[in-house]
NUZALO-132336 format. One line per 4 residues: number of its first residue (from 1); for each residue x, y, z of N, C-alpha, C. Coordinates in steps of 0.1 Angstrom, whole numbers, m for minus. Layout:
REM NUZALO-132336
NUM) X Y Z X Y Z X Y Z; ...
//
This chain:
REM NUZALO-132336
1) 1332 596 1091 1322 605 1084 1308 599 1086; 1295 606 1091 1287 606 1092 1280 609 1077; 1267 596 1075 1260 602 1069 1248 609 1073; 1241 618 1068 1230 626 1076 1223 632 1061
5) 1211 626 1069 1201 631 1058 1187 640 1063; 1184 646 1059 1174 664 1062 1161 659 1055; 1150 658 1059 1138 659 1054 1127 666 1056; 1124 677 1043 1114 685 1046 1105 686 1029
9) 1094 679 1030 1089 677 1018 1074 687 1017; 1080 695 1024 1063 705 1024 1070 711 1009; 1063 724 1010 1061 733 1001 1075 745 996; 1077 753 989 1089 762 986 1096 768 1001
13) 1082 771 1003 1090 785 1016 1098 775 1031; 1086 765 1031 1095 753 1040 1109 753 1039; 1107 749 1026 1124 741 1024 1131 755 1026; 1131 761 1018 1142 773 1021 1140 773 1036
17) 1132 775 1047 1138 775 1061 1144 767 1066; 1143 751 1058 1147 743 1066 1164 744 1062; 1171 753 1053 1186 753 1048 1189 757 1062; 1186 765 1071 1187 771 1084 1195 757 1090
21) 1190 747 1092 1195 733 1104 1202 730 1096; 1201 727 1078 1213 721 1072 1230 732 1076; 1228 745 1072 1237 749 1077 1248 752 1085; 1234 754 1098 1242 744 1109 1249 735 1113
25) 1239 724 1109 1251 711 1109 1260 709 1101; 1261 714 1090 1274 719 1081 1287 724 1090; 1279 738 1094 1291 743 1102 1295 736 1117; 1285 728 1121 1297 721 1130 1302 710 1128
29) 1300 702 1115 1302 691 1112 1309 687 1098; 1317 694 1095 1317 697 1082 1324 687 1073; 1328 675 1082 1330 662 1081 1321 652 1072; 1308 658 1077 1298 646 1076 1292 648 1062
33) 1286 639 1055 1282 639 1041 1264 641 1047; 1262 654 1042 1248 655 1043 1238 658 1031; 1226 650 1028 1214 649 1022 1202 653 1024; 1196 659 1015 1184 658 1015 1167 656 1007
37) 1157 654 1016 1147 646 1007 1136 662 1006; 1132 665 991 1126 670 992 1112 669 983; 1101 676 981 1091 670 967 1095 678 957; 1094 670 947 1100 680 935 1083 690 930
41) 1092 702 925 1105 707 919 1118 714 926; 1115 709 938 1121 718 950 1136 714 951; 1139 705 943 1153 700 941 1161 709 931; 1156 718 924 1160 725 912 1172 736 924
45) 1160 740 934 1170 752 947 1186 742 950; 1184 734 950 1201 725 951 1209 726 939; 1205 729 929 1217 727 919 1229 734 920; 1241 723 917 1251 732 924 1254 734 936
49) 1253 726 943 1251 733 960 1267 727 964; 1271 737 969 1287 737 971 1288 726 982; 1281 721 991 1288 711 1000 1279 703 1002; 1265 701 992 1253 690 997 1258 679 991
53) 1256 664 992 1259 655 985 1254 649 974; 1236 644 980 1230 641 971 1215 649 974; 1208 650 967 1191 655 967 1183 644 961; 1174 639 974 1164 630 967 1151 637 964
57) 1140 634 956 1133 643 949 1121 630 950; 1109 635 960 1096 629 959 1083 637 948; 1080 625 938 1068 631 932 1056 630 938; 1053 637 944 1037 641 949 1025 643 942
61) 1027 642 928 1018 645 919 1006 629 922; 992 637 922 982 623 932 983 608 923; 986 606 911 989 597 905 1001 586 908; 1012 593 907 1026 584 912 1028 586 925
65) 1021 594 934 1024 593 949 1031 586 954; 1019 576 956 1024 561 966 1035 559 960; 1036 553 942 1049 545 940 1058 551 941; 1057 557 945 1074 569 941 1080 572 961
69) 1071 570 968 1071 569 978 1081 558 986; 1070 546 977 1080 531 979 1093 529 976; 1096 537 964 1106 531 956 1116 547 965; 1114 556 972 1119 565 981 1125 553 991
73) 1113 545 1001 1121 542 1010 1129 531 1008; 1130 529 1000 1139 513 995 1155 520 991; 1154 532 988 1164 544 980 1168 546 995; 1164 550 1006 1167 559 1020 1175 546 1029
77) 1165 536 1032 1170 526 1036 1183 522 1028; 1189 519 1016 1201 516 1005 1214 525 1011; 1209 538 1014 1222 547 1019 1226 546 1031; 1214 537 1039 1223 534 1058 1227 549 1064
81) 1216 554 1062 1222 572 1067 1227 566 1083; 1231 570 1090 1236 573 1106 1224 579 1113; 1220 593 1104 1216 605 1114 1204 609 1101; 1190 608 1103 1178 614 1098 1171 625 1107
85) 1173 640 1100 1162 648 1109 1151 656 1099; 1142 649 1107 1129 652 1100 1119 666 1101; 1123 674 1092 1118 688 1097 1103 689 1092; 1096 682 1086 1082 680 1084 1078 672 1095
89) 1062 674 1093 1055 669 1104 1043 657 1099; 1043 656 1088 1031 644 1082 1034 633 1084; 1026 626 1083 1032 607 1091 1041 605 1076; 1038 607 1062 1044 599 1051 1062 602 1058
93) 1061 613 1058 1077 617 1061 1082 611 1076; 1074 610 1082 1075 600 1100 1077 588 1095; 1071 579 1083 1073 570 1080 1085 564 1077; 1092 572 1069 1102 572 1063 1113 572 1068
97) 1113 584 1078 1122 583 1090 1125 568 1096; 1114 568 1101 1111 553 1111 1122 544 1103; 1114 540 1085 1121 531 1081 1132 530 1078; 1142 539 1079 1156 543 1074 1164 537 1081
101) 1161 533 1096 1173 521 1098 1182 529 1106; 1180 545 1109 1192 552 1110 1194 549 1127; 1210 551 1132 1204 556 1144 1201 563 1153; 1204 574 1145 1200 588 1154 1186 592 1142
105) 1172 591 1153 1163 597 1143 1156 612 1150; 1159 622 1144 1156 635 1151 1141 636 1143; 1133 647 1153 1118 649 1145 1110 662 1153; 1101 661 1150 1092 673 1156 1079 662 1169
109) 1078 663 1181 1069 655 1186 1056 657 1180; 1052 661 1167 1038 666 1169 1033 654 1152; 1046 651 1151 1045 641 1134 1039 630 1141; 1027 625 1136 1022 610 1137 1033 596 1145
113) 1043 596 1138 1054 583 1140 1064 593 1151; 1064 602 1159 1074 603 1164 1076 594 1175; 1064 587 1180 1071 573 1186 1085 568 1182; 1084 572 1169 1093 561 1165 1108 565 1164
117) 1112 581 1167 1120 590 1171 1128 588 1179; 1140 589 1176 1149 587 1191 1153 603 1202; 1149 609 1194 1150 628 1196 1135 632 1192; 1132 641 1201 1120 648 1195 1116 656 1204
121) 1111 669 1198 1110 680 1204 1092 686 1202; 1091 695 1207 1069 700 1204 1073 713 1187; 1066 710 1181 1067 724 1171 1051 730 1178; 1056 745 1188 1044 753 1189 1044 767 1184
125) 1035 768 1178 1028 778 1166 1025 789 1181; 1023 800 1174 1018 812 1181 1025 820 1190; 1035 815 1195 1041 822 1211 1054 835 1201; 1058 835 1190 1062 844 1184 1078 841 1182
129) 1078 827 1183 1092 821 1178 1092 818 1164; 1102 821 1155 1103 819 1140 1103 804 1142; 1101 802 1132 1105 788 1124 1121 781 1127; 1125 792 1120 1143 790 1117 1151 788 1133
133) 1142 791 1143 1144 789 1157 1139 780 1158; 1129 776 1157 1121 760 1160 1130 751 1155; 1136 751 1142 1148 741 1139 1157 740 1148; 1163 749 1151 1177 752 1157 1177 742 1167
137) 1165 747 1174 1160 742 1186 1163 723 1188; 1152 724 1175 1154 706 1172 1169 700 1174; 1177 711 1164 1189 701 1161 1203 707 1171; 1201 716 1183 1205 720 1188 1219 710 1199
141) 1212 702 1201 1217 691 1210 1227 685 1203; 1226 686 1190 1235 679 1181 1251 686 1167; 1248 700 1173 1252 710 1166 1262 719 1173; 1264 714 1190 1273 727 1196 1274 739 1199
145) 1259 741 1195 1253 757 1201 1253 762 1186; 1255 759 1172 1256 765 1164 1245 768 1160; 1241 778 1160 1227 785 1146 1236 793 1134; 1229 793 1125 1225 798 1109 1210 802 1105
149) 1218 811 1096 1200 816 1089 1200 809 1078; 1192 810 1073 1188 800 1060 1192 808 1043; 1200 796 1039 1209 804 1024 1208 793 1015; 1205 801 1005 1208 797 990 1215 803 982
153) 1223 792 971 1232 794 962 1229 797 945; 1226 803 940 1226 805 929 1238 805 922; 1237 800 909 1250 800 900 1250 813 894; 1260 812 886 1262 820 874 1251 821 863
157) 1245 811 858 1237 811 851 1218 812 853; 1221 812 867 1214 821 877 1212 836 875; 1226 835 881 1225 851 880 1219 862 866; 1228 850 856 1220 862 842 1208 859 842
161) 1202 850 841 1187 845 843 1180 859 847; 1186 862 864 1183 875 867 1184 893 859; 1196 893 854 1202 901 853 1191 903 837; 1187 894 828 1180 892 817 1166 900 820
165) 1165 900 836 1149 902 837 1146 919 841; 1162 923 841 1162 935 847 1164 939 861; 1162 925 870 1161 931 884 1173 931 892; 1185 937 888 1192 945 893 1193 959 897
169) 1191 960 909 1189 976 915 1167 979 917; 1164 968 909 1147 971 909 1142 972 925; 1130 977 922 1116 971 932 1114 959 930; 1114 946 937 1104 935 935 1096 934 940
173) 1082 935 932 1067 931 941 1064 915 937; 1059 908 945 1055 898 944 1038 902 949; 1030 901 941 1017 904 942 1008 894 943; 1010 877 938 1005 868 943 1007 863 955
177) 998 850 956 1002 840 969 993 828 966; 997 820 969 988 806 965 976 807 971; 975 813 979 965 812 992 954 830 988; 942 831 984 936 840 990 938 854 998
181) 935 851 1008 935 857 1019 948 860 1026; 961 854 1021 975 855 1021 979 871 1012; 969 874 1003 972 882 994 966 896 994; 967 908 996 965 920 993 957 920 979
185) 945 932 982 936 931 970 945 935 961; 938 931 947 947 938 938 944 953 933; 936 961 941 931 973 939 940 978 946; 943 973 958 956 983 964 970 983 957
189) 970 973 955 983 971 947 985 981 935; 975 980 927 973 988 916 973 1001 921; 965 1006 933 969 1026 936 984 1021 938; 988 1014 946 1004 1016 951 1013 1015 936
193) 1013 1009 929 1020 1011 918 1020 1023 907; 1007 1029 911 1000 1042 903 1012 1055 910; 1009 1054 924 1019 1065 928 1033 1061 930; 1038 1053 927 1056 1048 923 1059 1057 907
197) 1070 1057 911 1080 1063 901 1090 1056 900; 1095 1050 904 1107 1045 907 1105 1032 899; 1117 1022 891 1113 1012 886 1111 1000 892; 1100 994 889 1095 979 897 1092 970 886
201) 1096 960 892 1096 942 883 1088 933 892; 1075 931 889 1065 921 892 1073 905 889; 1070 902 902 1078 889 901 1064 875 904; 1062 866 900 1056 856 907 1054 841 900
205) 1043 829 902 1047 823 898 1038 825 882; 1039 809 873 1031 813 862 1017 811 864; 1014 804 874 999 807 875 997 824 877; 1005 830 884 1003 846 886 1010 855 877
209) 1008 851 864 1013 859 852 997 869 849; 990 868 849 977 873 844 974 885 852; 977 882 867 976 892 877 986 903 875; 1002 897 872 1007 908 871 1003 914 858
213) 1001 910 846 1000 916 836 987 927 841; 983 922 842 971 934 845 974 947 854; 986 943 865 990 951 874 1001 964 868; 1007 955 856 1015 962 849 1013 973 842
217) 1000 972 832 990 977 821 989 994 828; 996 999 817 994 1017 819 1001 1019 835; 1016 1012 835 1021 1015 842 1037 1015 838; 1044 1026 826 1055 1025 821 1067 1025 828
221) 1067 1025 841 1081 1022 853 1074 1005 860; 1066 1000 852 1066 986 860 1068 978 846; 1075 969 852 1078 957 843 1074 943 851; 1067 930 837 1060 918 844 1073 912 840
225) 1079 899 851 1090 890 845 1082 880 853; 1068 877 854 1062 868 864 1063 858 853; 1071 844 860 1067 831 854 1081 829 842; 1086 839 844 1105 835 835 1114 832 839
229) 1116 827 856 1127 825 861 1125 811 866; 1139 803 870 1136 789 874 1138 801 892; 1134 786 899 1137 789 914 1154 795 917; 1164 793 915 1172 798 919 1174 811 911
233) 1168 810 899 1168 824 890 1161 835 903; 1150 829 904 1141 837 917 1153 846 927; 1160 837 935 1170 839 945 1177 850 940; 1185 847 927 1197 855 922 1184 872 921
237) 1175 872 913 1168 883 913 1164 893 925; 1162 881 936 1154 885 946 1175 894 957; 1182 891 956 1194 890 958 1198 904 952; 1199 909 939 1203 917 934 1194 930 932
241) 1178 928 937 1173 940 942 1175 952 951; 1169 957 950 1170 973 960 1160 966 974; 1151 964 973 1140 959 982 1128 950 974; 1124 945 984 1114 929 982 1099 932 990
245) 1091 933 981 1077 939 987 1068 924 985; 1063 917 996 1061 904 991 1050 900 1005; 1043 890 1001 1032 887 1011 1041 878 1024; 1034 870 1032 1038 858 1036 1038 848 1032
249) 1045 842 1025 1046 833 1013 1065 831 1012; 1065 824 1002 1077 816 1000 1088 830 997; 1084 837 984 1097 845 986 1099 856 994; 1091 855 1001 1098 863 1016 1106 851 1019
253) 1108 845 1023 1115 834 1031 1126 834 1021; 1130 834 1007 1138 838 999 1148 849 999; 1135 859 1007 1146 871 1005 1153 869 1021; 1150 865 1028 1158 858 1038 1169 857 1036
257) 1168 845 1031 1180 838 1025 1192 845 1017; 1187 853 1012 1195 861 1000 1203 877 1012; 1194 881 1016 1201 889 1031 1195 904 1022; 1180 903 1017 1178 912 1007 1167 923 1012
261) 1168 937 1019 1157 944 1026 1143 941 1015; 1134 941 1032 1122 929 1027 1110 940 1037; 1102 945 1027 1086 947 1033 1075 935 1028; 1075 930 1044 1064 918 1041 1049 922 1048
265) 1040 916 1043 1025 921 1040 1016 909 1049; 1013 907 1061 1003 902 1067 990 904 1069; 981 894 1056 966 898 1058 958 891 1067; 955 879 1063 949 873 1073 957 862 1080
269) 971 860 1083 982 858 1089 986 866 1098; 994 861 1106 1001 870 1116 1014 868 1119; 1024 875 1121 1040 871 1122 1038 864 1138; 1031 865 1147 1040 855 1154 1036 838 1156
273) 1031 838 1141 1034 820 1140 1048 821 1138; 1055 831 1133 1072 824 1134 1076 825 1121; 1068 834 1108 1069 831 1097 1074 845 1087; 1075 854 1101 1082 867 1094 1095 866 1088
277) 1100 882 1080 1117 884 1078 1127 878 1088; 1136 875 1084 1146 873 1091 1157 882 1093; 1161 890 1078 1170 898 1074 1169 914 1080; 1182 922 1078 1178 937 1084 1184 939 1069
281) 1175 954 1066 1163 959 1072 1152 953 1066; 1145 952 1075 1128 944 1070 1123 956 1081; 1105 955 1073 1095 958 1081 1083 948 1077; 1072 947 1087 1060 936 1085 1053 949 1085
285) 1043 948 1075 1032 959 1076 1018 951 1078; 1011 951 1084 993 950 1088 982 956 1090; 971 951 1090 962 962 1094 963 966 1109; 963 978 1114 959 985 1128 953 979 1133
289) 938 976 1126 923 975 1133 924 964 1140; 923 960 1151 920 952 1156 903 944 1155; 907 931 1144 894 921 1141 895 913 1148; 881 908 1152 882 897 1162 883 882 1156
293) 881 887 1139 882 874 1130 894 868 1126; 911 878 1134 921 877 1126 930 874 1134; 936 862 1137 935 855 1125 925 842 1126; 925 839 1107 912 832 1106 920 815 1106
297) 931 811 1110 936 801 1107 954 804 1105; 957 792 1110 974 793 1108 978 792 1091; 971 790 1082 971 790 1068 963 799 1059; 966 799 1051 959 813 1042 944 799 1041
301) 932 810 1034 921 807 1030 921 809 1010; 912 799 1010 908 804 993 899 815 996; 893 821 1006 884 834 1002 882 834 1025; 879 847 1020 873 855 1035 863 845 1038
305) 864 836 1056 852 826 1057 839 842 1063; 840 854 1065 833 862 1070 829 869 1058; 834 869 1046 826 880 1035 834 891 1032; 839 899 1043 841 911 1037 860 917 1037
309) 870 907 1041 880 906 1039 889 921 1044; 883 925 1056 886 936 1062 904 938 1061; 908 922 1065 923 923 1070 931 930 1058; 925 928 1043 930 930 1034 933 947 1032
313) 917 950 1028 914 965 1022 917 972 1038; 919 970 1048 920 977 1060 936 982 1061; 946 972 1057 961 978 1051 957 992 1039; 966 1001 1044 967 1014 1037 974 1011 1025
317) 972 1018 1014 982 1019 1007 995 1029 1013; 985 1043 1016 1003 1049 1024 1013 1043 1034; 1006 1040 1042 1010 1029 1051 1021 1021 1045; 1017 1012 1033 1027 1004 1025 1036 1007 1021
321) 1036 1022 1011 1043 1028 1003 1053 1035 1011; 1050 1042 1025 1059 1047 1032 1071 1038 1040; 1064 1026 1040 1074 1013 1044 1077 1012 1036; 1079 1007 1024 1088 1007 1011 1102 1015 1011
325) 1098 1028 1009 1103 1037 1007 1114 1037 1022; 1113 1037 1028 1118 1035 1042 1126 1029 1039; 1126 1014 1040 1132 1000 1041 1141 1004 1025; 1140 1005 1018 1146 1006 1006 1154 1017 1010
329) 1153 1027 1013 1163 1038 1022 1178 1029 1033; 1174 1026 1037 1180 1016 1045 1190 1010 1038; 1188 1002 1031 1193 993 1024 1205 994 1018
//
């Protein structure tokens, strides 16, 4: 028995893609005891996880950083993994690797330490390969041709979580995004909810409770549950919907995982960095117009660097609504 340990310490929607290569090596290896390092609170998505072993959990908060870092690789190095594959790209996580002692170290060639890599492959952005393929890719040599899509497990106590919030059979809109320019005005939002009839549950985080409430207001077929669910509560919700109306952001990548029809919303993003649906039926909706500003970066903005946030208000509302309605037909 192999031990093998997975590291991806970026952000929510990361990690959920990176279950894609755990899976894999699961299914071809189902022998081996496999781990993984993620930043908390992103360990809460493992609870329960029917075949993971352990989950290490880095605090990234700018205070305990560093020590929690140290007292990580002294933890990494203690387990003598065999096999580390490192699906982030920052040197902290290149470091880590390095120091683990293991001997098979898999990585991305574009991390700072992949010197220090015994396997290593390019992560290239733009050519219109997913993500969940760029993994595969990585750990392909080591897996027997096996691919997987990327899955999460929710419990039972999950599920009521969901089932508490109403979104069984619902609409889910996720109306926020951490990012700006990742986000649909909230004027559109607001006509698109105006002409729905059908019932819809605003889902997001608690920083995006205020947005929904507002989104909600004088709208008696919409219901806010933004900011009541833990992360796998999210899953089981996102799971037991009708359809997932959601930016490019983490819970698309959720509804991925869950196998849950998904209209996703590209404003100043574009799907062929690799960061669209994975699941049928999905549709990506965008603006037509061809801007010469768009896209403005492989990451969302805190605001329009040009002023007038064309990519946004230039998506229709009918446009949206008739994808909805579509994809939810489907389903």
């Amino acid at each position: 028995m192999r031990k093998v340990l997975f590291i991806q310490t970026a952000f929510l929607g990361d990690v959920v893609l990176s279950t894609s290569a755990m899976e894999a090596w699961h299914a071809a290896h189902p022998g081996d005891a496999v781990d993984i390092l993620v930043r908390k609170p992103m360990q809460t998505l493992f609870e329960g996880h029917p075949w993971l072993r352990e989950v290490h959990a880095w605090d990234k908060r700018p205070r305990v950083k560093g020590k929690d870092w140290r007292r990580l690789i002294k933890v990494i190095r203690s387990r003598r993994y065999d096999v580390v594959v490192n699906l982030h790209r920052h040197a902290s996580s290149g470091i880590l690797t390095a120091l683990s002692m293991a001997e098979v170290r898999i990585g991305y060639a574009n991390n700072p330490l992949a010197w220090r890599f015994t396997h290593r492959l390019p992560h290239v952005w733009g050519t219109g390969v997913h993500e969940v393929e760029r993994h595969a890719s990585l750990v392909a040599p080591f897996v027997q041709g096996v691919s997987c899509e990327p899955r999460l497990y929710p419990l039972p106590n999950h599920v009521a979580e969901a089932e508490a919030v109403g979104a069984r059979g619902s609409i889910l809109v996720f109306p926020g995004s951490q990012w700006a320019t990742k986000t649909w005005p909230e004027g559109q939002f607001s006509k698109l909810l105006s002409e729905m009839n059908e019932g819809v549950l605003l889902l997001g985080s608690p920083s995006e409770q205020a947005l929904c409430a507002r989104l909600a207001e004088g709208n008696p077929h919409v219901q806010d549950a933004s900011g009541r669910l833990s992360l796998l509560g999210l899953a089981a919700a996102i799971h037991m919907a009708r359809v997932v109306l959601v930016h490019d952001s983490a819970p698309l990548h959720m509804a991925s995982a869950m196998g849950t029809p998904t209209v996703a919303l590209f404003v100043s993003t574009v799907p062929r960095f690799g960061f669209g649906p994975r699941n049928q039926p999905h549709a990506v909706e965008e603006t037509s117009v061809e801007l010469p500003c768009r896209p403005c970066g492989m990451h969302g903005r805190k605001r329009c660097p040009e002023g007038h946030f064309r990519c946004g208000w230039e998506l229709s509302v009918a446009q949206v609504l008739q994808s909805l309605r579509r994809v939810a037909a489907m389903g």
